[in-house]
N, C-alpha and C positions, 0 to 999 in steps of 0.2 A: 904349526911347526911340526915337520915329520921327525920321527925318530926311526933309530936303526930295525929294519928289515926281520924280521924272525921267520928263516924259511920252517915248515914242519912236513917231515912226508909222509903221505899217511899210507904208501904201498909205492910199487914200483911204477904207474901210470899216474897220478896221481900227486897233486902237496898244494900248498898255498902258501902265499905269502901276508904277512902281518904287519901294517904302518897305523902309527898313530897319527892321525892327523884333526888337529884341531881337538873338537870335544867327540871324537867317532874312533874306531879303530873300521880303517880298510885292507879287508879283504881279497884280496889278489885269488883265484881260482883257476889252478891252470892243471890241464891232462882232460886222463879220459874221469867222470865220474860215473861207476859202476856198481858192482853188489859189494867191492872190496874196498868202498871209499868209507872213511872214516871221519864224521866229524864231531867226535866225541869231546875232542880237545878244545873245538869253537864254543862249548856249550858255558866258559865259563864267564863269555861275551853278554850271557843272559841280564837280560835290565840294562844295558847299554846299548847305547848308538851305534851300529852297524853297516857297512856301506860292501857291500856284496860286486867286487868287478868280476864280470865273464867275459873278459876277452878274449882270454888266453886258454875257455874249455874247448876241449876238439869234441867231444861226442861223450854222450850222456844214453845209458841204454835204461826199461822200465824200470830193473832191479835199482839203478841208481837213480830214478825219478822218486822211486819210494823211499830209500832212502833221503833224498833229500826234502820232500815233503816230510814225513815224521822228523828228521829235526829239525827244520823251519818252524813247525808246530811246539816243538822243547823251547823256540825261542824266544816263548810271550814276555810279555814286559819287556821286548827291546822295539827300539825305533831302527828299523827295516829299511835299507836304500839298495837298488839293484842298481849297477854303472855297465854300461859297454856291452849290452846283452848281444850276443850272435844270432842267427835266424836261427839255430839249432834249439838255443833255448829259447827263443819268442813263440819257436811251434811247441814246446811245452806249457809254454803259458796260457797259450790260447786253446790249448787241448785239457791241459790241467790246471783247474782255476788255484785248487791249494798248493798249485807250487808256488805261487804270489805270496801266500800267504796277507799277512797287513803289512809288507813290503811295499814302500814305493819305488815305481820304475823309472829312472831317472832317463835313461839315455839307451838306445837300441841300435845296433845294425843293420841298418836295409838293402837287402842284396838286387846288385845290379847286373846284367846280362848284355852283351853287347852282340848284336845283331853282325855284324859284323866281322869280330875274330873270335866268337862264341866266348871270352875272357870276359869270366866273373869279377864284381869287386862289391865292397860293402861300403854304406855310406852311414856314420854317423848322424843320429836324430835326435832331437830332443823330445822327448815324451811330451812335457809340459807343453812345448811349442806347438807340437800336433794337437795336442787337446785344446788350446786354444786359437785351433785355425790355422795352426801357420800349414804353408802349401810343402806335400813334399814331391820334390823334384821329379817329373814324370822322365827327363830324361837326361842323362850327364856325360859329360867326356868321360872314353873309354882312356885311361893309360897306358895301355897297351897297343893300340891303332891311332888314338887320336879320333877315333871317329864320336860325333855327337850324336850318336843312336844308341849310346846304352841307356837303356829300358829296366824300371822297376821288375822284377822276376816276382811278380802277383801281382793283386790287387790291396793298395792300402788300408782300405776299410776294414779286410781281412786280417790285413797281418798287424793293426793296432789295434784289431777285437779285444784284446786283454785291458786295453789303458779306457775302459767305459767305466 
């Protein structure tokens, strides 16, 4: 059962939002996360179940990879879920293994390109899925054209290098 919403901002690019749900509090993650992002306030999540959504980050630069590596690291003794990761932060992942920390990665975006009207789109995945075989779509209707040549923008093996 969720409860009410707690927005916090931690600067002007930057906030999250907070829902209880079940036995977890999640995480909502939305802006830019920077040198000026703060998450001193999550730290008090520590030893509790945590469910981490990046849907809503637009861009993360080094200063704020490192910030969010060292508190990911402050947040031992919690159980770790990331939801709705972006290819923005899936090439963090696969670049930076301790941004994972002992997070598990529940579910990712896979960006699509369409041969066609060059319109990009992301496609929801399950991690679990992928790790247990399942196939991912080599190619999907574009919503934008309709056309059925949009094409994974990489290679998979690549961009789920992290979930090994």
């Amino acid at each position: 059962m969720n409860t009410a919403k707690a927005i916090n901002p931690t600067n002007d690019h930057f906030h999250f939002e907070m829902t209880e749900i079940q036995n977890a509090t999640r995480v909502n993650l939305i802006g830019i996360i920077d040198e000026d992002t703060d998450f001193s306030t999550l730290l008090k999540l520590k030893n509790s179940p945590v469910i981490f959504n990046f849907k809503e980050v637009t861009s993360i630069n080094s200063c704020g990879i490192r910030t969010w590596v060292n508190f990911i690291k402050e947040l031992t003794g919690s159980t770790l879920e990331f939801t709705e990761c972006p290819p923005l932060i899936v090439r963090q992942m696969n670049m930076v293994p301790s941004f994972i920390g002992n997070a598990t990665v529940n579910s990712v975006f896979v960006p699509y390109v369409c041969d066609g009207c060059d319109h990009e789109q992301n496609l929801l995945v399950s991690v679990t899925d992928y790790k247990k075989g399942g196939p991912i779509a080599e190619t999907i209707q574009c919503e934008n054209c309709k056309s059925e040549e949009m094409e994974m923008d990489g290679n998979a093996k690549q961009y789920f290098a992290f979930a090994k």
